[in-house]
N, C-alpha and C positions, 0 to 999 in steps of 0.2 A: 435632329437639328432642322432639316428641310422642313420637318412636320411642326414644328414651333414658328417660322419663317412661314407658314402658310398661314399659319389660326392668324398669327400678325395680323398678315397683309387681308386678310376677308376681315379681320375685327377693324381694320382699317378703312378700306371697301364701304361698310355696314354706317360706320360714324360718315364719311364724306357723304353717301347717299342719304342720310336722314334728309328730312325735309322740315327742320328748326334750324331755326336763326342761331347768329353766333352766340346771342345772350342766352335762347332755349339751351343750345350745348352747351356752354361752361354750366348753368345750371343742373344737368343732368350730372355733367361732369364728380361736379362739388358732390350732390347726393348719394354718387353711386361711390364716392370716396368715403363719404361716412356713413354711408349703411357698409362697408366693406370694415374698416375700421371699429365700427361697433361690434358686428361678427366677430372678427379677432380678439376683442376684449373680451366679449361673454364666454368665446371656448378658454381662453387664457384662464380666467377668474373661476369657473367652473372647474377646469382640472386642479387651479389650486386649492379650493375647497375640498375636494374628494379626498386629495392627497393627507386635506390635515388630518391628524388623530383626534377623535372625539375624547371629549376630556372625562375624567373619570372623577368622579363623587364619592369618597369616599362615604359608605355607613353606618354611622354608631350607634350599639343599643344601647342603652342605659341598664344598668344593675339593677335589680328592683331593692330597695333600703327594706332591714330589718330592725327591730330592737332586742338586746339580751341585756340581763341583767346578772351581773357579775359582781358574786358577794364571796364572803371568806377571806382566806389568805392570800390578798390581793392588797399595793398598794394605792389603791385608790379605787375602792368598791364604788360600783353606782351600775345607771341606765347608759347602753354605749348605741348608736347606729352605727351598723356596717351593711357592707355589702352582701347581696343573696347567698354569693357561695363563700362565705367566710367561714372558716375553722372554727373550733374551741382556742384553738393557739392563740391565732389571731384575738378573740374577743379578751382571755388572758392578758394580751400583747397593751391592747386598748386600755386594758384595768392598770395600766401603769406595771404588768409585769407580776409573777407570783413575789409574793411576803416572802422574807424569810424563815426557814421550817417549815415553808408551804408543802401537802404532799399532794405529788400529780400522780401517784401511782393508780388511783383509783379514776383516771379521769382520759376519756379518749380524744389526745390533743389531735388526732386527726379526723374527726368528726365532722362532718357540714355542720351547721347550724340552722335552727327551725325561729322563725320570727316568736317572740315572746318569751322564750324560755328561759331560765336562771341555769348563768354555769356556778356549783360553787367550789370554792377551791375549799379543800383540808385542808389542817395544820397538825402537825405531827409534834408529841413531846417523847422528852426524855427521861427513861424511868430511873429508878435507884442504880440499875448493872451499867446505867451510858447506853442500853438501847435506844433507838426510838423509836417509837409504837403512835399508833393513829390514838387521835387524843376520842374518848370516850365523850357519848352524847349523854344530855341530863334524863333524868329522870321523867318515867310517863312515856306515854304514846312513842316508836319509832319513826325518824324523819326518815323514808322510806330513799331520799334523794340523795340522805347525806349518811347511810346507815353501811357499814360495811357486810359483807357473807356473813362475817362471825356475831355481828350483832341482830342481824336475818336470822341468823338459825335458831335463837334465843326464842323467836315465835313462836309459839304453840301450832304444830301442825305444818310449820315451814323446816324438813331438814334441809342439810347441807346443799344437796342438790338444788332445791328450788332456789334456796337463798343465793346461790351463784348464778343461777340464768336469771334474778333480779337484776343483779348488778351486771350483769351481760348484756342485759338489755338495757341499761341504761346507758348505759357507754356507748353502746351503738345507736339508741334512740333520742337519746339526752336527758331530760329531768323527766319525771310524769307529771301532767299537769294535774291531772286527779287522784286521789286515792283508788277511785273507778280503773283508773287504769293497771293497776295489779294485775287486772282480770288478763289483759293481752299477755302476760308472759306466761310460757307453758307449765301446765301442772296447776296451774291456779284457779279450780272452776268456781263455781257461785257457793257450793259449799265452804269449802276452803277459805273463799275471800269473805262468808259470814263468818266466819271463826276469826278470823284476825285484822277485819276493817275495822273495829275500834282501838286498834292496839296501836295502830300507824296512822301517819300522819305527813302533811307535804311540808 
């Protein structure tokens, strides 16, 4: 306390001994109040700034769009866009849903999808006993896309074996878009695929 009661009386002291007029002092007076004043508000407004939380932006990618083309036993075949990581399900979902007697069993509905490809769905009938069996394709060249193992094996030079890592790979890879493409599934060298590239067909 005594040592506050001194700065006082010397801050005291200091102002009567100036040697300005009384308008010089109230002048100083007024300025030294609001450069004091101003200090106050800039530390004020400073800590509040610091304190706020810096806002966050959210960021969105975009999907990159595909096209598939979804034919067969589908109620409303056509050209569908979806999104990069869309299913076979999904592009199905898009076709308005499989037909009735649609068969999915030859079809991997959890498959990604590759931009441009055809899904097509089967249609299954009903033989003389009330089975139902995959409806048979026509005559000529095999559609390699839509050809079951047991209609594979029927190829000259394709057994059982190859005819199902066909259809293995399709499911995992989705349609072929060439005949060329035969050649990727195993067991199928350049021999082989001259012996039965005219037989099949996309």
């Amino acid at each position: 306390m005594e040592q506050v009661r001194a700065a006082f009386e010397s801050l005291s002291n200091w102002w009567f001994d100036l040697h300005y007029s009384q308008n010089q002092k109230r002048a100083l007076l007024v300025a030294g109040s609001v450069l004091l004043l101003f200090s106050i508000f800039i530390v004020f407004r400073g800590n509040t700034e610091a304190s706020a939380a810096p806002e966050i932006i959210p960021v969105t990618v975009a999907e990159p769009e595909i096209f598939v083309d979804v034919a067969g036993a589908v109620n409303k075949p056509g050209v569908y866009s979806l999104t990069g990581k869309s299913r076979v399900i999904d592009a199905i979902k898009a076709a308005g849903d499989s037909a009735p007697g649609a068969d999915l069993s030859t079809i991997n509905l959890a498959r990604i999808l590759n931009d441009g490809e055809q899904i097509y769905v089967d249609s299954t009938v009903v033989n003389s006993s009330g089975v139902r069996v995959s409806k048979s394709v026509h005559t000529g060249p095999i559609n390699i896309n839509r050809a079951t193992a047991k209609q594979l094996d029927e190829l000259d030079g394709v057994g059982p074996v190859i005819a199902q890592r066909i259809v293995d790979y399709r499911k995992k890879n989705g349609s072929f878009i060439s005949v060329d493409d035969l050649q990727k599934v195993s067991g199928i060298g350049a021999a082989k695929f001259a012996q039965i590239k005219a037989k099949v067909r996309i």
